[in-house]
LUMMISE-678301 format. One record per residue (C-alpha): residue in one letter; x, y, z. Coordinates in nm, 4 decimals, decimal comma. Each point is the difference from the previous one (the first is absolute). Layout:
% residues N
(node 'A'; (X; Y; Z)),
...
This chain:
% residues 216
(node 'X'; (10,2051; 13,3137; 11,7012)),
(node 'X'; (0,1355; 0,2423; -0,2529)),
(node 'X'; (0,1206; -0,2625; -0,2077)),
(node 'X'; (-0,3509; -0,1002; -0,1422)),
(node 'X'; (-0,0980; 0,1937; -0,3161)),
(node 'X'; (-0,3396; 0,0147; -0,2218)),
(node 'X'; (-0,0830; -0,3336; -0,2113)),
(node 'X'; (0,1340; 0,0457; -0,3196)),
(node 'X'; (-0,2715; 0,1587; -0,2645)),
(node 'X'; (-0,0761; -0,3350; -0,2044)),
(node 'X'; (-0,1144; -0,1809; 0,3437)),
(node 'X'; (-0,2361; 0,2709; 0,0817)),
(node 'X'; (-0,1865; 0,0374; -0,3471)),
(node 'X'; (-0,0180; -0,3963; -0,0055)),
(node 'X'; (-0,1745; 0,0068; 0,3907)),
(node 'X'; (-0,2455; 0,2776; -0,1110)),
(node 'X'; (-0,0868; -0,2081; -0,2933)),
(node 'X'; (-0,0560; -0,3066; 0,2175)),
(node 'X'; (-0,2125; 0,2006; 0,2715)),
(node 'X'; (-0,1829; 0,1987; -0,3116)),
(node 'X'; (-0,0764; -0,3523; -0,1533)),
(node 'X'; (0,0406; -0,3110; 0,1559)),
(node 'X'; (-0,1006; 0,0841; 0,4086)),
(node 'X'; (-0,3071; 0,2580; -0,1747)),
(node 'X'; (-0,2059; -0,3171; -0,1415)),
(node 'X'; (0,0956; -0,2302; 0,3391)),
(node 'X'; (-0,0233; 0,2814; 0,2810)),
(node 'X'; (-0,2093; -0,2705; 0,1748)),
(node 'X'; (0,1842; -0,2635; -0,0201)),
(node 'X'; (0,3514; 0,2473; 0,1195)),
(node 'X'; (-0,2454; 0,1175; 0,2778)),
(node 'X'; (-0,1336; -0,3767; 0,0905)),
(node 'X'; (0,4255; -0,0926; -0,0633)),
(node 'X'; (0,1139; 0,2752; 0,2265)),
(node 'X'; (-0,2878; -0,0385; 0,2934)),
(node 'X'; (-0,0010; -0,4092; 0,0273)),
(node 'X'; (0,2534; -0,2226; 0,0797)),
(node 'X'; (0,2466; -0,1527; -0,2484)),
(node 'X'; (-0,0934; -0,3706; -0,0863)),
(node 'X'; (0,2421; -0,1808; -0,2248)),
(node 'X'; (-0,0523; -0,3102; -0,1215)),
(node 'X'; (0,4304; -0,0478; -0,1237)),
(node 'X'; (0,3001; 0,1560; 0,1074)),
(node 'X'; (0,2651; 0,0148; -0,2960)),
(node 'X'; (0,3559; 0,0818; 0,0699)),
(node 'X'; (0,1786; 0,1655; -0,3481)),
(node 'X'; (0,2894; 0,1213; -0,0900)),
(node 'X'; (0,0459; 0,3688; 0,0017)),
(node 'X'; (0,1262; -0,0191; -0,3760)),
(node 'X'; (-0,2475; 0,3158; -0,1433)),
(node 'X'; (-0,1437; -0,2428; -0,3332)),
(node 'X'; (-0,1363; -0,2797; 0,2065)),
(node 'X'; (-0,3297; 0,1673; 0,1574)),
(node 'X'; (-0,2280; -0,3530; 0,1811)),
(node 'X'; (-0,3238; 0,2006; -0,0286)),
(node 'X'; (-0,0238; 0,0694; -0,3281)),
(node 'X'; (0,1078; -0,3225; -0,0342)),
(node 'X'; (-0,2213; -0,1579; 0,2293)),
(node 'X'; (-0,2716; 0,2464; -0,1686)),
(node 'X'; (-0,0416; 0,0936; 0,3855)),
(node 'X'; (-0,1793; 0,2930; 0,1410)),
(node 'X'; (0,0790; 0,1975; 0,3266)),
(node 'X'; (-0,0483; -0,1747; 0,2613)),
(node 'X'; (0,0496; -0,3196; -0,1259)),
(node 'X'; (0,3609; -0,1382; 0,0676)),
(node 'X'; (0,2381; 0,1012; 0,2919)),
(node 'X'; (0,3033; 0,0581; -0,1899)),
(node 'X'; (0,3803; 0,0533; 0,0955)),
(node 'X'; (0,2841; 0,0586; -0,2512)),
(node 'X'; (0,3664; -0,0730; 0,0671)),
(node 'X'; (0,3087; -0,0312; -0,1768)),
(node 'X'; (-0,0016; -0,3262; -0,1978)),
(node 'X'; (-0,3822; -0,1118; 0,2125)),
(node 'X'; (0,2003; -0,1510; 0,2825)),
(node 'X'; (-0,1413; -0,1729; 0,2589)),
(node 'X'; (0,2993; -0,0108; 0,2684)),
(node 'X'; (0,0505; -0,2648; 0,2685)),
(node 'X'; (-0,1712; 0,0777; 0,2907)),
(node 'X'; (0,2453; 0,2285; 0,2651)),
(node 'X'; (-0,0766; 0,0985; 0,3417)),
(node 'X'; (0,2622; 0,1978; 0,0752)),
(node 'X'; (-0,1730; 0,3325; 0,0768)),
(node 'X'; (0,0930; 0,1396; -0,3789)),
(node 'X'; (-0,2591; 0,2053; -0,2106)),
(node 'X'; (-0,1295; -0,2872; -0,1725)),
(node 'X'; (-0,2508; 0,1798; -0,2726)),
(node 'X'; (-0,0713; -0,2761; -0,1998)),
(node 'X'; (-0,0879; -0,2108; 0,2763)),
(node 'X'; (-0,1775; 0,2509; 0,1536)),
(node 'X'; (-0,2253; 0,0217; -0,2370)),
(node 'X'; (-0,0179; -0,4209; -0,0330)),
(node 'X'; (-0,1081; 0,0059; 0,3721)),
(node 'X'; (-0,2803; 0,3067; -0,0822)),
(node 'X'; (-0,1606; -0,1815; -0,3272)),
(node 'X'; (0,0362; -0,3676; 0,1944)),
(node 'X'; (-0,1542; 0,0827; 0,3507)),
(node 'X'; (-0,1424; 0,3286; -0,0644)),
(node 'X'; (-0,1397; -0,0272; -0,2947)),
(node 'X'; (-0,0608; -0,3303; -0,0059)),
(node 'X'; (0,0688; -0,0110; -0,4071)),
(node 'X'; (-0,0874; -0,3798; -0,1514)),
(node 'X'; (0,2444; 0,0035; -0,2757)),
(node 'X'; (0,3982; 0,1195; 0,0065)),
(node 'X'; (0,1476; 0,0131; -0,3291)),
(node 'X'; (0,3238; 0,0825; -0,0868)),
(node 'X'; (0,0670; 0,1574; -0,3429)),
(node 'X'; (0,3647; -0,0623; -0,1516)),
(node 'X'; (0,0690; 0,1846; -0,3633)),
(node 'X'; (0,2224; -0,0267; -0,2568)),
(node 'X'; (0,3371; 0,2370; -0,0518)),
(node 'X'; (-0,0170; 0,0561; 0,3738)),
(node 'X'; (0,2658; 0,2650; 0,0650)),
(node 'X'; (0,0383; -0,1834; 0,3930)),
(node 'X'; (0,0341; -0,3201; -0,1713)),
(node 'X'; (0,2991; 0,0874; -0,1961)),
(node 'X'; (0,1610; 0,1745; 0,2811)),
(node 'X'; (-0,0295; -0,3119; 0,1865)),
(node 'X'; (0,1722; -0,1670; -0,2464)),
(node 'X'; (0,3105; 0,2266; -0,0917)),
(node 'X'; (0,0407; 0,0124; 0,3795)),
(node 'X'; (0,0342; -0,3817; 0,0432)),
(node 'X'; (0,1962; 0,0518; -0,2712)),
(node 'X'; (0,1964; 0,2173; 0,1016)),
(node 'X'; (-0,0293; 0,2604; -0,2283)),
(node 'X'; (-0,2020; 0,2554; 0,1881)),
(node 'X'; (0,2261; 0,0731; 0,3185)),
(node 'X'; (-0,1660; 0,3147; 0,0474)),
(node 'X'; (-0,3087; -0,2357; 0,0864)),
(node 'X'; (0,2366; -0,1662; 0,2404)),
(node 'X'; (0,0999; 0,3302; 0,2444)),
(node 'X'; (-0,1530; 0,0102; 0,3406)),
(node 'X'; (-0,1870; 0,3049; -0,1041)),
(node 'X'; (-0,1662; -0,1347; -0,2895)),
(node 'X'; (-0,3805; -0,0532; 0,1140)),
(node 'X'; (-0,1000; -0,1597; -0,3513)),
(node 'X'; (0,3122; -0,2378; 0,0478)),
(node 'X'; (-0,1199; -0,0963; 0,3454)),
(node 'X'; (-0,3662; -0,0320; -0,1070)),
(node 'X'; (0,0948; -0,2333; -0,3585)),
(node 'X'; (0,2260; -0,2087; 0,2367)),
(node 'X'; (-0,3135; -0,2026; 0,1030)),
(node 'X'; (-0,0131; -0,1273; -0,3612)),
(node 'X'; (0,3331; -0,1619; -0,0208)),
(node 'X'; (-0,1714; -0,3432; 0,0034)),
(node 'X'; (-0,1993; 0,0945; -0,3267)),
(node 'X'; (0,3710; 0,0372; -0,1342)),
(node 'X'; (0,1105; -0,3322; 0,1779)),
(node 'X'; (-0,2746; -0,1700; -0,1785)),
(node 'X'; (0,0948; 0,0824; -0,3235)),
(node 'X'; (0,3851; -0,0787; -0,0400)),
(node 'X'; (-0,0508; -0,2159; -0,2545)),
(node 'X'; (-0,1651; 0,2038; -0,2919)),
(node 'X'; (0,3135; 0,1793; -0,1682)),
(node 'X'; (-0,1793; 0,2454; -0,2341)),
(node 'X'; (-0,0904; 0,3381; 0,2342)),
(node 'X'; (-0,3305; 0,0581; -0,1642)),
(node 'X'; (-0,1360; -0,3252; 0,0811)),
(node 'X'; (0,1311; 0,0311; 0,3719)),
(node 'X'; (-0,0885; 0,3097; 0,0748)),
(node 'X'; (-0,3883; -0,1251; -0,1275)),
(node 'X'; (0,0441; -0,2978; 0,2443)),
(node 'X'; (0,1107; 0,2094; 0,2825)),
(node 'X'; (-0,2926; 0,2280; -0,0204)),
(node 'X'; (-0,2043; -0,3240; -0,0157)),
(node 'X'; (0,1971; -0,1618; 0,3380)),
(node 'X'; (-0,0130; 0,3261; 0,1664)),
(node 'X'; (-0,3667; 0,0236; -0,0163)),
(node 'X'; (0,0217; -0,4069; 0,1465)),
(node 'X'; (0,2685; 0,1476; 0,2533)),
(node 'X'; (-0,2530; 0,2486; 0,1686)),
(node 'X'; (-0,2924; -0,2887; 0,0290)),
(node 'X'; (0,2742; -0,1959; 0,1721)),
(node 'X'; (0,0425; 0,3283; 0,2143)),
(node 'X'; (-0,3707; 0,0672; 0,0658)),
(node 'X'; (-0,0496; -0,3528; 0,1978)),
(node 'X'; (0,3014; 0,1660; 0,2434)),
(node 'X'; (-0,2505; 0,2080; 0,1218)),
(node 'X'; (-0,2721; -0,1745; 0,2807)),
(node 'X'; (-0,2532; 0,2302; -0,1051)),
(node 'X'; (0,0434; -0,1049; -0,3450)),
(node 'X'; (0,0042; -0,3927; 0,0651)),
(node 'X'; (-0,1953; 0,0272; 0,2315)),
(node 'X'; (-0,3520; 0,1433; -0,2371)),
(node 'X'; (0,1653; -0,2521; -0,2385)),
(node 'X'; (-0,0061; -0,2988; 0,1984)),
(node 'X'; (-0,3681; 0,0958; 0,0674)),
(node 'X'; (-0,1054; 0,0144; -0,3005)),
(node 'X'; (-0,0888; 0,4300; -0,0050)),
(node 'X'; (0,3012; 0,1073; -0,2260)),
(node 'X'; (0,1356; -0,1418; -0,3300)),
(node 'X'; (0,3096; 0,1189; -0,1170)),
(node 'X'; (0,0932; 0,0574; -0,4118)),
(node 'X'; (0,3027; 0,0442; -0,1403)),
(node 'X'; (-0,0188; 0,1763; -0,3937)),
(node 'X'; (0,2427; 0,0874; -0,1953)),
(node 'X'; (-0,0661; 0,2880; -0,2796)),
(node 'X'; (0,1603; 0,0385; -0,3640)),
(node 'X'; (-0,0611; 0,3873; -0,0483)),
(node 'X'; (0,0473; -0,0452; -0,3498)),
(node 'X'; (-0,2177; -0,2442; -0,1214)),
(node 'X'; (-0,2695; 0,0279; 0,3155)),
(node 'X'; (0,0025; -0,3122; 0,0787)),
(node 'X'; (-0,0104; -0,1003; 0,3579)),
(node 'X'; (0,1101; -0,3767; 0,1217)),
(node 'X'; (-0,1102; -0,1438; 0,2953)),
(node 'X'; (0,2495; -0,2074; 0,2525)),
(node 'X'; (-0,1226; -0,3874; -0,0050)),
(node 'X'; (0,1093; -0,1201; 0,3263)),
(node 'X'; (0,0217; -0,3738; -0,0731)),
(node 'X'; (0,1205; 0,0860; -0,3283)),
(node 'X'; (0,2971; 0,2378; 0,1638)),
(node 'X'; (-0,0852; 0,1709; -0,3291)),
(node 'X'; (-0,1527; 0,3328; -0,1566)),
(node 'X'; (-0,2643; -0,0465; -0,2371)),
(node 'X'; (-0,2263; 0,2418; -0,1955)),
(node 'X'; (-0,3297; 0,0699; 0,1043)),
Protein backbone atom coordinates (compact mmCIF):
# COMPACT_ATOMS: atom_id res chain seq x y z
CA UNK A 1 0.00 0.00 0.00
CA UNK A 2 2.23 2.86 -0.98
CA UNK A 3 -0.12 5.27 0.15
CA UNK A 4 0.60 4.76 3.96
CA UNK A 5 3.41 7.00 5.30
CA UNK A 6 5.31 7.22 8.88
CA UNK A 7 3.09 8.65 11.93
CA UNK A 8 3.70 12.09 12.11
CA UNK A 9 6.73 13.02 14.73
CA UNK A 10 4.46 14.42 17.69
CA UNK A 11 2.50 10.88 17.84
CA UNK A 12 5.64 8.98 18.14
CA UNK A 13 7.44 11.06 20.98
CA UNK A 14 3.96 11.04 22.87
CA UNK A 15 3.81 6.78 22.46
CA UNK A 16 7.47 6.50 23.66
CA UNK A 17 6.57 8.62 26.56
CA UNK A 18 3.54 6.47 27.36
CA UNK A 19 5.55 3.05 26.93
CA UNK A 20 8.71 4.82 28.89
CA UNK A 21 6.16 5.79 31.71
CA UNK A 22 2.87 4.66 32.05
CA UNK A 23 3.10 0.61 30.64
CA UNK A 24 6.96 0.58 32.69
CA UNK A 25 5.19 0.79 36.32
CA UNK A 26 2.01 -1.66 35.05
CA UNK A 27 4.01 -4.22 32.75
CA UNK A 28 1.97 -6.77 34.78
CA UNK A 29 -1.05 -5.66 34.58
CA UNK A 30 -0.40 -4.96 30.22
CA UNK A 31 0.96 -8.60 30.39
CA UNK A 32 -2.13 -10.03 32.66
CA UNK A 33 -4.42 -7.35 30.03
CA UNK A 34 -2.87 -8.76 26.93
CA UNK A 35 -2.79 -12.73 28.03
CA UNK A 36 -6.53 -12.96 29.70
CA UNK A 37 -9.66 -12.37 28.33
CA UNK A 38 -11.41 -8.98 28.18
CA UNK A 39 -14.20 -8.68 30.91
CA UNK A 40 -16.24 -5.52 30.81
CA UNK A 41 -18.57 -4.71 33.11
CA UNK A 42 -20.34 -1.49 30.51
CA UNK A 43 -20.30 -0.93 27.01
CA UNK A 44 -20.51 2.96 26.20
CA UNK A 45 -21.26 4.13 22.75
CA UNK A 46 -19.67 8.03 22.19
CA UNK A 47 -19.46 10.25 19.81
CA UNK A 48 -16.32 10.44 17.84
CA UNK A 49 -16.13 14.33 18.62
CA UNK A 50 -12.04 14.32 19.82
CA UNK A 51 -12.95 16.50 23.49
CA UNK A 52 -15.42 14.05 24.85
CA UNK A 53 -13.02 11.03 25.99
CA UNK A 54 -15.75 8.34 28.50
CA UNK A 55 -12.66 6.96 30.28
CA UNK A 56 -11.22 9.68 31.63
CA UNK A 57 -14.45 10.53 32.35
CA UNK A 58 -15.55 7.45 33.74
CA UNK A 59 -11.94 7.54 35.54
CA UNK A 60 -11.80 3.99 33.73
CA UNK A 61 -8.80 1.86 33.22
CA UNK A 62 -8.04 -0.59 30.29
CA UNK A 63 -10.01 -3.08 30.25
CA UNK A 64 -12.79 -1.73 31.82
CA UNK A 65 -15.54 -0.51 29.30
CA UNK A 66 -16.17 -1.85 25.70
CA UNK A 67 -16.36 1.30 23.92
CA UNK A 68 -17.52 2.37 20.29
CA UNK A 69 -17.50 5.97 18.94
CA UNK A 70 -19.68 7.22 16.10
CA UNK A 71 -20.73 10.29 14.62
CA UNK A 72 -23.22 12.01 16.93
CA UNK A 73 -23.27 8.27 19.46
CA UNK A 74 -26.00 6.83 17.28
CA UNK A 75 -27.60 3.89 17.98
CA UNK A 76 -29.42 3.06 14.49
CA UNK A 77 -32.58 1.00 14.04
CA UNK A 78 -31.88 -2.38 13.74
CA UNK A 79 -31.33 -3.46 9.65
CA UNK A 80 -30.91 -6.81 8.28
CA UNK A 81 -30.28 -6.16 5.04
CA UNK A 82 -26.81 -7.71 4.60
CA UNK A 83 -25.07 -3.97 4.96
CA UNK A 84 -21.78 -3.45 7.03
CA UNK A 85 -23.50 -2.59 10.07
CA UNK A 86 -20.34 -1.48 12.46
CA UNK A 87 -22.11 -0.10 15.12
CA UNK A 88 -24.29 -2.92 15.48
CA UNK A 89 -21.71 -5.15 15.09
CA UNK A 90 -20.14 -4.22 17.82
CA UNK A 91 -23.79 -4.00 19.94
CA UNK A 92 -24.15 -7.77 19.09
CA UNK A 93 -20.16 -8.47 20.31
CA UNK A 94 -20.47 -6.43 23.82
CA UNK A 95 -24.34 -7.91 24.27
CA UNK A 96 -23.80 -11.73 23.54
CA UNK A 97 -20.16 -11.89 23.51
CA UNK A 98 -19.23 -10.04 26.04
CA UNK A 99 -21.96 -10.27 27.98
CA UNK A 100 -21.42 -6.40 29.31
CA UNK A 101 -24.18 -5.51 32.33
CA UNK A 102 -24.45 -1.90 31.64
CA UNK A 103 -24.88 0.03 27.98
CA UNK A 104 -24.59 3.61 28.24
CA UNK A 105 -24.87 5.98 25.74
CA UNK A 106 -22.95 9.28 26.07
CA UNK A 107 -24.54 12.41 24.17
CA UNK A 108 -22.34 15.90 24.45
CA UNK A 109 -22.84 19.23 23.98
CA UNK A 110 -21.86 21.35 20.55
CA UNK A 111 -22.12 18.03 18.77
CA UNK A 112 -20.87 18.78 15.24
CA UNK A 113 -23.54 15.57 13.99
CA UNK A 114 -26.17 17.24 15.88
CA UNK A 115 -26.07 20.43 14.04
CA UNK A 116 -25.72 18.79 10.77
CA UNK A 117 -28.83 17.04 11.52
CA UNK A 118 -30.44 20.05 12.00
CA UNK A 119 -29.36 22.38 9.00
CA UNK A 120 -30.24 19.29 6.93
CA UNK A 121 -33.90 19.11 8.13
CA UNK A 122 -33.57 22.44 7.59
CA UNK A 123 -32.57 22.53 4.65
CA UNK A 124 -29.61 24.35 4.77
CA UNK A 125 -26.97 21.69 4.40
CA UNK A 126 -27.87 20.06 0.89
CA UNK A 127 -24.52 18.81 0.60
CA UNK A 128 -25.67 16.53 3.65
CA UNK A 129 -28.59 15.63 1.45
CA UNK A 130 -26.53 14.00 -1.86
CA UNK A 131 -26.62 10.28 -2.24
CA UNK A 132 -22.94 10.24 -1.64
CA UNK A 133 -22.89 11.92 1.54
CA UNK A 134 -22.19 9.04 4.24
CA UNK A 135 -22.48 11.59 7.28
CA UNK A 136 -25.90 12.75 5.67
CA UNK A 137 -27.08 9.16 5.48
CA UNK A 138 -25.76 8.26 8.96
CA UNK A 139 -27.42 11.85 10.84
CA UNK A 140 -30.67 10.94 8.92
CA UNK A 141 -31.54 8.49 11.79
CA UNK A 142 -31.84 11.56 14.06
CA UNK A 143 -34.50 13.41 12.26
CA UNK A 144 -36.96 12.54 15.08
CA UNK A 145 -34.64 14.37 17.68
CA UNK A 146 -35.40 17.39 15.23
CA UNK A 147 -39.19 16.41 15.01
CA UNK A 148 -39.30 16.60 18.70
CA UNK A 149 -38.20 19.87 19.05
CA UNK A 150 -40.26 22.14 16.56
CA UNK A 151 -41.45 24.10 19.04
CA UNK A 152 -38.35 25.80 20.74
CA UNK A 153 -37.54 28.81 18.27
CA UNK A 154 -34.14 29.93 19.65
CA UNK A 155 -31.28 27.44 17.83
CA UNK A 156 -29.15 27.21 20.90
CA UNK A 157 -31.75 25.84 23.01
CA UNK A 158 -32.79 23.27 20.19
CA UNK A 159 -29.83 22.17 19.20
CA UNK A 160 -29.22 21.34 23.34
CA UNK A 161 -32.60 19.46 23.20
CA UNK A 162 -31.76 17.55 20.16
CA UNK A 163 -28.56 16.26 21.55
CA UNK A 164 -30.68 15.39 24.62
CA UNK A 165 -33.62 13.45 22.27
CA UNK A 166 -31.01 11.93 20.21
CA UNK A 167 -29.38 10.24 23.05
CA UNK A 168 -33.45 9.10 23.99
CA UNK A 169 -33.69 8.24 20.12
CA UNK A 170 -30.88 5.50 20.26
CA UNK A 171 -32.44 3.80 23.67
CA UNK A 172 -35.61 3.69 21.61
CA UNK A 173 -33.29 2.03 18.89
CA UNK A 174 -31.44 -0.40 21.20
CA UNK A 175 -34.87 -2.34 22.23
CA UNK A 176 -35.04 -2.95 18.07
CA UNK A 177 -32.50 -5.27 18.57
CA UNK A 178 -33.67 -9.05 20.20
CA UNK A 179 -30.42 -9.41 21.65
CA UNK A 180 -30.76 -6.20 23.31
CA UNK A 181 -34.46 -6.73 24.70
CA UNK A 182 -33.99 -9.71 25.07
CA UNK A 183 -30.86 -9.42 28.25
CA UNK A 184 -33.22 -6.52 29.13
CA UNK A 185 -36.32 -8.25 29.59
CA UNK A 186 -34.23 -10.68 31.74
CA UNK A 187 -33.04 -8.60 33.85
CA UNK A 188 -28.83 -9.02 32.69
CA UNK A 189 -28.49 -5.57 30.88
CA UNK A 190 -29.54 -2.02 31.92
CA UNK A 191 -29.38 0.53 29.51
CA UNK A 192 -28.30 4.56 30.37
CA UNK A 193 -28.73 7.29 28.45
CA UNK A 194 -26.20 10.60 29.59
CA UNK A 195 -25.89 13.50 28.19
CA UNK A 196 -22.43 15.57 28.70
CA UNK A 197 -21.88 19.53 28.91
CA UNK A 198 -18.06 19.62 27.92
CA UNK A 199 -17.87 22.89 29.31
CA UNK A 200 -18.98 22.87 32.62
CA UNK A 201 -18.42 18.79 33.19
CA UNK A 202 -21.41 18.13 34.18
CA UNK A 203 -23.07 14.98 33.09
CA UNK A 204 -27.14 14.50 33.33
CA UNK A 205 -28.67 11.40 33.49
CA UNK A 206 -32.04 10.46 31.32
CA UNK A 207 -35.05 9.91 33.98
CA UNK A 208 -37.27 7.64 32.19
CA UNK A 209 -40.55 8.40 33.98
CA UNK A 210 -39.50 11.84 34.13
CA UNK A 211 -38.84 11.89 30.04
CA UNK A 212 -36.25 14.31 31.44
CA UNK A 213 -32.34 14.89 31.88
CA UNK A 214 -31.24 15.63 35.21
CA UNK A 215 -27.78 16.18 36.80
CA UNK A 216 -26.15 13.62 38.60
Amino acid sequence: MKHAKPLPGYLVHRYQGWKATTHAESQNWFRRLGTEAQRPRAMVISCCDSRVHVTSLFGADQGEIFAHRNIANLVPPCELDGGRHGTSAALEYGVTALKVSHLVVVGHSACGGIKGCHDMCAGHAPELEQETSFVGHWIDALRPAYDATTGIENEQERLRAMEQRGVVTSLENLMSFDFVKSAVDAGDLTIHGLWYDISEGVLEEYNAEEDAFRAL
